[in-house]
C-alpha positions as CSV (number, residue, x, y, z in Angstrom):
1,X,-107.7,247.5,-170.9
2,X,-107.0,248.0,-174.7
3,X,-103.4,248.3,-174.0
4,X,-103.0,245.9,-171.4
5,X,-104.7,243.3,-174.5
6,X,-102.2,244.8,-177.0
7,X,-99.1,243.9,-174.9
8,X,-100.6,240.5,-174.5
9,X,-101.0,239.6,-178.4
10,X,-98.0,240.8,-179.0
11,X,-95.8,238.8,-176.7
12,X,-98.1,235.9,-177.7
13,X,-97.7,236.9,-181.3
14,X,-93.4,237.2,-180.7
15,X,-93.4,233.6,-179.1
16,X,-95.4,232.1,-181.8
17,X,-93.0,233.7,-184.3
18,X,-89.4,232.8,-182.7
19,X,-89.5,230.1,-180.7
20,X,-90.4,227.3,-183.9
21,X,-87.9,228.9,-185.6
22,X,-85.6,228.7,-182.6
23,X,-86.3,224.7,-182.6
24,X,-85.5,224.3,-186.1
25,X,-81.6,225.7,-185.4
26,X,-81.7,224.1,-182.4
27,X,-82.4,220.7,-183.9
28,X,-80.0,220.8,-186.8
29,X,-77.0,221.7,-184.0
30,X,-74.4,219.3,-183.9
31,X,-75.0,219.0,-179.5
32,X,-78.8,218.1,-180.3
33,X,-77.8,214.5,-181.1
34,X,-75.2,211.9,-180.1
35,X,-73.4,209.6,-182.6
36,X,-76.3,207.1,-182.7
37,X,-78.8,210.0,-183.4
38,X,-80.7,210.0,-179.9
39,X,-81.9,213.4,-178.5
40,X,-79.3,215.0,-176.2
41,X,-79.8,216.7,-172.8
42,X,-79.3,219.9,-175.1
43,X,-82.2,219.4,-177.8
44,X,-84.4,217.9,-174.8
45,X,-84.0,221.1,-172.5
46,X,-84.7,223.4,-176.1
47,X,-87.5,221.6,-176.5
48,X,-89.3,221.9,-172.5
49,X,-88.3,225.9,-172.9
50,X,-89.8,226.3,-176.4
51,X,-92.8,224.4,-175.4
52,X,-93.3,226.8,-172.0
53,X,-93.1,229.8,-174.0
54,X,-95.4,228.2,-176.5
55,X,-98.0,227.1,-173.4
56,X,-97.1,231.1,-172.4
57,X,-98.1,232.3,-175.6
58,X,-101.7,230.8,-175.2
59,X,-102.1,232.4,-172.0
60,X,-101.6,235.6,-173.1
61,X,-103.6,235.3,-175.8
62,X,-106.4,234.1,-173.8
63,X,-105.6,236.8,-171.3
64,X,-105.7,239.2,-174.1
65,X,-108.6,238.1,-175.3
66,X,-110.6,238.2,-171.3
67,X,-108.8,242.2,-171.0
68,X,-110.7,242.9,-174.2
69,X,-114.4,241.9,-173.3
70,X,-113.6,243.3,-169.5
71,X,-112.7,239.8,-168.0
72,X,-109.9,241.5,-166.3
């Protein structure tokens, strides 16, 4: 189970790295916001994929965390 729980923290570990850095290009693109600075369809979609890969980043590391004291 050790390398099952390896594989887990990293991916958790990658997500945690990338995707907040992902927002902060994401948010300074031009497409994120319209001419009277509201959110656009492209910043608002960004956002709901970097938060599921952030909520998938917590399951792992749970998941990782249950293959190393035998849970799974």
């Amino acid at each position: 189970m050790i390398p099952l729980a390896i594989l887990l923290f990293l991916n958790a570990a990658f997500n945690v790295i990338v995707w907040p850095r992902f927002y902060k290009r994401v948010a300074q693109d031009p497409r994120a916001r319209d001419a009277e600075g509201k959110a656009t369809a492209f910043l608002k979609v960004h956002v709901v994929l970097i938060a599921i890969a952030l909520v998938l980043a917590l399951v792992s590391a749970i998941a990782g965390v249950a293959a190393l004291v035998g849970v799974l």
